[in-house]
C-alpha positions as CSV (number, residue, x, y, z in Angstrom):
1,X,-151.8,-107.1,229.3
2,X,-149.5,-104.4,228.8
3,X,-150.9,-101.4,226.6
4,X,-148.3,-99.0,225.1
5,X,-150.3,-95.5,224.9
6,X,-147.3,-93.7,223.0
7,X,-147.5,-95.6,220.3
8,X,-151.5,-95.2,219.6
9,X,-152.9,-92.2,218.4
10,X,-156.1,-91.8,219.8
11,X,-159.0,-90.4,217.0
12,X,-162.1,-90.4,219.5
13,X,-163.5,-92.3,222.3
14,X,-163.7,-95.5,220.7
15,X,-160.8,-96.0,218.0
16,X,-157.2,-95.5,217.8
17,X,-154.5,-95.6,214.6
18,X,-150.9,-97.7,215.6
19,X,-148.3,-97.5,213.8
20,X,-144.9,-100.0,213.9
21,X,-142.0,-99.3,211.6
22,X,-141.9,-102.2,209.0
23,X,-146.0,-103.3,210.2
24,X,-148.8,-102.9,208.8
25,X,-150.6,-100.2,209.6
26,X,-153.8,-101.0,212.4
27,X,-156.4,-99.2,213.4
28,X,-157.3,-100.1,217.2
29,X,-160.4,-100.5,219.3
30,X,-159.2,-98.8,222.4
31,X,-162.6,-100.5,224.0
32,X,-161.7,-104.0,223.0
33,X,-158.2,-104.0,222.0
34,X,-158.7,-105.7,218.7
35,X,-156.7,-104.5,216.4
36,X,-157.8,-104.4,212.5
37,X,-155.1,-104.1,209.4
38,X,-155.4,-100.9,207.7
39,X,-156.2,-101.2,203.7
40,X,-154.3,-99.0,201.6
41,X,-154.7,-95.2,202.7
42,X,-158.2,-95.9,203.7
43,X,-159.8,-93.6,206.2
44,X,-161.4,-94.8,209.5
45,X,-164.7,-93.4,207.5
46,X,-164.1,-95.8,204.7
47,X,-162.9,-99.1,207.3
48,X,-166.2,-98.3,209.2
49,X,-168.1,-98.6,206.8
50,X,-166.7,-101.6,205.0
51,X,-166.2,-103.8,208.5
């Protein structure tokens, strides 16, 4: 599996935001690599709490 680092912005240790042009936004487990749609302009806070 090829990971492209440049295009996920690391937060902490654990999770990531990624970003495509003309995607939905995802925030990424940079320990799994499962990737989780981002809700409208919901925090990490607010999708950690909610998964």
């Amino acid at each position: 599996m090829m990971t492209r680092y440049n295009t996920i912005h690391k937060i902490n240790d654990t999770w990531g935001s990624y970003e495509e042009k003309g995607k939905t936004p995802q925030w990424v487990n940079l320990k799994t690599g499962e990737h989780y749609d981002q809700k409208n302009k919901e925090t990490l806070t607010d999708f950690l709490n909610h998964k």
